[in-house]
DOPA-845643 format. One record per residue (C-alpha): residue number from 1; residue in one letter; z, y, x. Coordinates in Angstrom, 3 decimals. Layout:
% residues N
+-----+------+----------+----------+----------+
: pos : code :       zz :       yy :       xx :
+-----+------+----------+----------+----------+
: NUM :    a :        Z :        Y :        X :
...
+-----+------+----------+----------+----------+
% end
This chain:
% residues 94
+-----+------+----------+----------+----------+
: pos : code :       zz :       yy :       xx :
+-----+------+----------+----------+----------+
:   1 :    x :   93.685 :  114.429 :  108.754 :
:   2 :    x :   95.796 :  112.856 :  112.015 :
:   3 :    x :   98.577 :  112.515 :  109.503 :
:   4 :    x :   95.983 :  110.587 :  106.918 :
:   5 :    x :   94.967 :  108.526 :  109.402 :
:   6 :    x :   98.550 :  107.901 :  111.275 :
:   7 :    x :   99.974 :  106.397 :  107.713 :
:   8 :    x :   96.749 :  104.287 :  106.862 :
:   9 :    x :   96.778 :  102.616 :  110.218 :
:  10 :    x :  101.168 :  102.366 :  109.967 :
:  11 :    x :  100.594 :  100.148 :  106.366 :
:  12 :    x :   97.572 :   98.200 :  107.954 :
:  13 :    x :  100.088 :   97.017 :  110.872 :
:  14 :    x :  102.875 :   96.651 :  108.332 :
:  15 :    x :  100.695 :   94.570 :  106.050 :
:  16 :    x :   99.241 :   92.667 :  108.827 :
:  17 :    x :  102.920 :   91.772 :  110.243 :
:  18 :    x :  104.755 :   91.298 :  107.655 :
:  19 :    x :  101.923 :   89.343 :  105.630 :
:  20 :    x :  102.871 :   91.379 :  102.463 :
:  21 :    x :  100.895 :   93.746 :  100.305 :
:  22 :    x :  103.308 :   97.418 :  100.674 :
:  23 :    x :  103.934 :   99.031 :   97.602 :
:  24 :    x :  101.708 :  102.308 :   97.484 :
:  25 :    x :  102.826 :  105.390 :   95.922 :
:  26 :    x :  102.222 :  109.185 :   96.164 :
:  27 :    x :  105.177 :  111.397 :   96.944 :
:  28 :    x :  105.280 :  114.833 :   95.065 :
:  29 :    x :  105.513 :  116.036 :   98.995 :
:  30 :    x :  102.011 :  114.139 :   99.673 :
:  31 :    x :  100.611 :  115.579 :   96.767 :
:  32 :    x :  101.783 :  118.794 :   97.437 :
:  33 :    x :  100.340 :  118.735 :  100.726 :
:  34 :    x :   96.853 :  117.823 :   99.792 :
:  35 :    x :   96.838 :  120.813 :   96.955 :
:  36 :    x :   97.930 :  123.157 :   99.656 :
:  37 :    x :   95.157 :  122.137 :  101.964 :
:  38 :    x :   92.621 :  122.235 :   99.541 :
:  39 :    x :   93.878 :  125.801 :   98.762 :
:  40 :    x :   93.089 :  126.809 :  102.338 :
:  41 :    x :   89.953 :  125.210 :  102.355 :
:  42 :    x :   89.162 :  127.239 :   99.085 :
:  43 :    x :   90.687 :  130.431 :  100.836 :
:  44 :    x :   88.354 :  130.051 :  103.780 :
:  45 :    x :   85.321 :  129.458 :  101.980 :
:  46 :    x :   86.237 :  132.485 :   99.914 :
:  47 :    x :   86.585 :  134.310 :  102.431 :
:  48 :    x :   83.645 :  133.319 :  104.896 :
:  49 :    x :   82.463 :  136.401 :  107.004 :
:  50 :    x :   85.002 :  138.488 :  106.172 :
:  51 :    x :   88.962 :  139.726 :  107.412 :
:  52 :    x :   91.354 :  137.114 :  106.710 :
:  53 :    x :   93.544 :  138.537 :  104.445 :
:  54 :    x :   97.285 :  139.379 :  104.879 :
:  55 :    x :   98.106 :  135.770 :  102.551 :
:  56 :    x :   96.200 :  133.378 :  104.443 :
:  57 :    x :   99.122 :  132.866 :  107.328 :
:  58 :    x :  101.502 :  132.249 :  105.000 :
:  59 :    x :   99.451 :  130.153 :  103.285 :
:  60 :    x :   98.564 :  128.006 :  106.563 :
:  61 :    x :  102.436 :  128.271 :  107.455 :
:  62 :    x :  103.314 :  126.862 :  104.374 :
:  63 :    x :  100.769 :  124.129 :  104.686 :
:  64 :    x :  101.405 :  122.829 :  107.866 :
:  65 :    x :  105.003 :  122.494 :  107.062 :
:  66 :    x :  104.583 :  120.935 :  103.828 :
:  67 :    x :  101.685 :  118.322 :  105.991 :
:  68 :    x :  104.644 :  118.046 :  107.849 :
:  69 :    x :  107.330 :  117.096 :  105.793 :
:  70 :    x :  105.248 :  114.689 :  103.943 :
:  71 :    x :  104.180 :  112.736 :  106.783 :
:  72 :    x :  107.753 :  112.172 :  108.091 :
:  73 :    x :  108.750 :  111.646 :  104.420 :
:  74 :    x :  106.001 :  108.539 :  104.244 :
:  75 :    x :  107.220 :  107.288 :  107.586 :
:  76 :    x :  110.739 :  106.977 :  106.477 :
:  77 :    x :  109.515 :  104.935 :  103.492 :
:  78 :    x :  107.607 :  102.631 :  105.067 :
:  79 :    x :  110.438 :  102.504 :  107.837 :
:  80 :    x :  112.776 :  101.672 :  105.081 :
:  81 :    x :  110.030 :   99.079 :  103.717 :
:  82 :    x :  109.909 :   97.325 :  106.475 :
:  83 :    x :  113.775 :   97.545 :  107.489 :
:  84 :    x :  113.827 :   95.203 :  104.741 :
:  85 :    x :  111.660 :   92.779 :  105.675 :
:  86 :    x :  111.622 :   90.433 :  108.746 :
:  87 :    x :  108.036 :   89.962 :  110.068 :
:  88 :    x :  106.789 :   86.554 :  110.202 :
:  89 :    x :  105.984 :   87.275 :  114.159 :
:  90 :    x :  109.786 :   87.707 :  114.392 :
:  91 :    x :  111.610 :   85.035 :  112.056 :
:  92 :    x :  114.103 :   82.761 :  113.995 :
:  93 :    x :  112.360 :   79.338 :  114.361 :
:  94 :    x :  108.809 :   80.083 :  114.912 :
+-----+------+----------+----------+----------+
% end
């Protein structure tokens, strides 16, 4: 969820100082990520009450680091982005 949250707020400032609309789009690493956490959240409901079973770490490993991956993968794009761009607050002359 932080990692939801962290990229919303990133193009909100982006948008806000560069004045331009940022081009939105899914990476397979995002998307992978949110089909991984919905499996846990499937796993765990399966599974309420009982032993976790021997899967389930792996399964959270393999989450995190995919939550991981895409969340520094998104922050390099909008890095990129924005390398590109001069903010207005910034251009010479104002």
């Amino acid at each position: 969820m932080i990692r939801d949250v962290v990229i919303v707020v990133g193009y909100l400032m982006i948008s806000f100082f560069t004045g331009e609309r940022v081009p939105v789009r899914p990476s397979y690493l995002g998307k992978s990520s949110t089909v991984l956490q919905l499996a846990c959240v499937i796993a765990v409901l399966a599974r309420a009450g009982n032993a976790w079973p021997f899967y389930f770490n792996a399964l959270l490993i393999v989450t995190v680091a995919v939550t991981a991956a895409s969340f520094v993968h998104y922050m390099y794009r909008g890095l990129v982005w924005l390398r590109s761009r001069e903010p207005e607050m910034f251009a010479k002359g104002s």
